[in-house]
C-alpha positions as CSV (number, residue, x, y, z in Angstrom):
1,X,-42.2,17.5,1.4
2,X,-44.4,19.6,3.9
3,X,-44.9,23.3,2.5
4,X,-45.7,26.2,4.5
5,X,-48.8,28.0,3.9
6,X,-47.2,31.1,5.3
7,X,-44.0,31.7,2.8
8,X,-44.5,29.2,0.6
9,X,-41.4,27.1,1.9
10,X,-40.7,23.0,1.0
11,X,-39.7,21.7,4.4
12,X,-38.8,17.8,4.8
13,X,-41.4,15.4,6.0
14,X,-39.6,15.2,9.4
15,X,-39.4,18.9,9.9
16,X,-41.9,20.7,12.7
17,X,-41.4,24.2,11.8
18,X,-40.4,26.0,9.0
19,X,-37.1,26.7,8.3
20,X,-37.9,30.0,6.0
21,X,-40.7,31.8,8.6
22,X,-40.1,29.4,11.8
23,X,-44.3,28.8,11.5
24,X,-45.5,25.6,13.1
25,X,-46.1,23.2,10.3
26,X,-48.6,21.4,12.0
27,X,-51.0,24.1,12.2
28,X,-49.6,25.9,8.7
29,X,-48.5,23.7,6.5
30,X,-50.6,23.4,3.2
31,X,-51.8,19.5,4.5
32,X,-53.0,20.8,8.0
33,X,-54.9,23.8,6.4
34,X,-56.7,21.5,4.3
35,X,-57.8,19.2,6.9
36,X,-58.6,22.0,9.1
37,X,-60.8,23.3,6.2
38,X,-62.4,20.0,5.7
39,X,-63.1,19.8,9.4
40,X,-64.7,22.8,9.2
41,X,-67.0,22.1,6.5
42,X,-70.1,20.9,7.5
43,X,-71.0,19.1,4.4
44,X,-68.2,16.6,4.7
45,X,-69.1,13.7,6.7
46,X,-65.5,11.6,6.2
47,X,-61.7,12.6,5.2
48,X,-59.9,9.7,2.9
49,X,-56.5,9.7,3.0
50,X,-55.4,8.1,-0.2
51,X,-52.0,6.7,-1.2
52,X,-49.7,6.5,-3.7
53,X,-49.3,2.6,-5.9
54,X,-45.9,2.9,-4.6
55,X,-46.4,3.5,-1.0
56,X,-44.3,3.3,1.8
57,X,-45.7,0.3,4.3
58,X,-46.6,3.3,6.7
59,X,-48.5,4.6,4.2
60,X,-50.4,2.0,2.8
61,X,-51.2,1.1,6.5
62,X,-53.1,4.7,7.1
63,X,-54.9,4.7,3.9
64,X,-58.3,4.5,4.2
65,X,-61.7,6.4,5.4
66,X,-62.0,8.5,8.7
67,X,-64.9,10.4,10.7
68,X,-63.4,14.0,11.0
69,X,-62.2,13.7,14.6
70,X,-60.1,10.9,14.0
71,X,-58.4,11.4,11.2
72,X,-54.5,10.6,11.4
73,X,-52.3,13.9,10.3
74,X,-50.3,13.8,7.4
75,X,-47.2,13.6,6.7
76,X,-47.2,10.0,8.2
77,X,-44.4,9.0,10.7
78,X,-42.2,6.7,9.7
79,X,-42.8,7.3,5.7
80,X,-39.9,5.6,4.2
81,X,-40.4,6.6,0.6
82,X,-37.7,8.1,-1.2
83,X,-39.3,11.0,-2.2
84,X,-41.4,11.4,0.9
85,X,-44.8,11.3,2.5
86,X,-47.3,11.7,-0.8
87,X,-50.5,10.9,1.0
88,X,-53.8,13.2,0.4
89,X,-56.7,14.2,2.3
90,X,-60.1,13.7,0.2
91,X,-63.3,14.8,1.2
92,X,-66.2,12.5,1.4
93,X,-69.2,14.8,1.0
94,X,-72.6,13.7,2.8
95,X,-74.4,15.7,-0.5
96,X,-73.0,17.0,-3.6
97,X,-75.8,19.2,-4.5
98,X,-77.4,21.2,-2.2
């Protein structure tokens, strides 16, 4: 399930705009807004997309460690999970403290 950041909507993994507000989910959707803000930050050097111990074989093929630019969007195509794509973003900080 994709949510929209706008309205607060569940939309299904496969869906590109919301069907509440009509906003494009891959700008708005809670998971894009998080990698944008995590592309943003400058004290994150990776993004992690981590998996689920019961994930898809899509999934557990884009599971891993990224450099910012190239980080694959989420929900991932072709998830064939029952209850959907349930990957993450994680940060990988360059510091913790500054």
């Amino acid at each position: 399930m994709q949510v929209c950041s706008k309205c607060h909507h569940s939309n299904p993994d496969t869906a590109t705009y919301c069907e509440n507000c009509e906003a494009d989910l891959r700008n708005f959707s809670n998971t894009a807004i998080a990698l944008q803000r995590m592309q943003k930050n400058p004290r994150i050097r990776y993004v992690r997309i981590s998996v689920a111990h019961d994930a898809c074989p899509a999934c557990m093929e884009v599971q891993g460690t990224y450099s910012k630019e190239e980080v694959p969007t989420l929900p991932v195509e072709g998830c064939s999970h029952g209850l959907g794509c349930r990957c993450m973003y994680e940060p990988v900080l360059e510091e913790i403290y500054p």
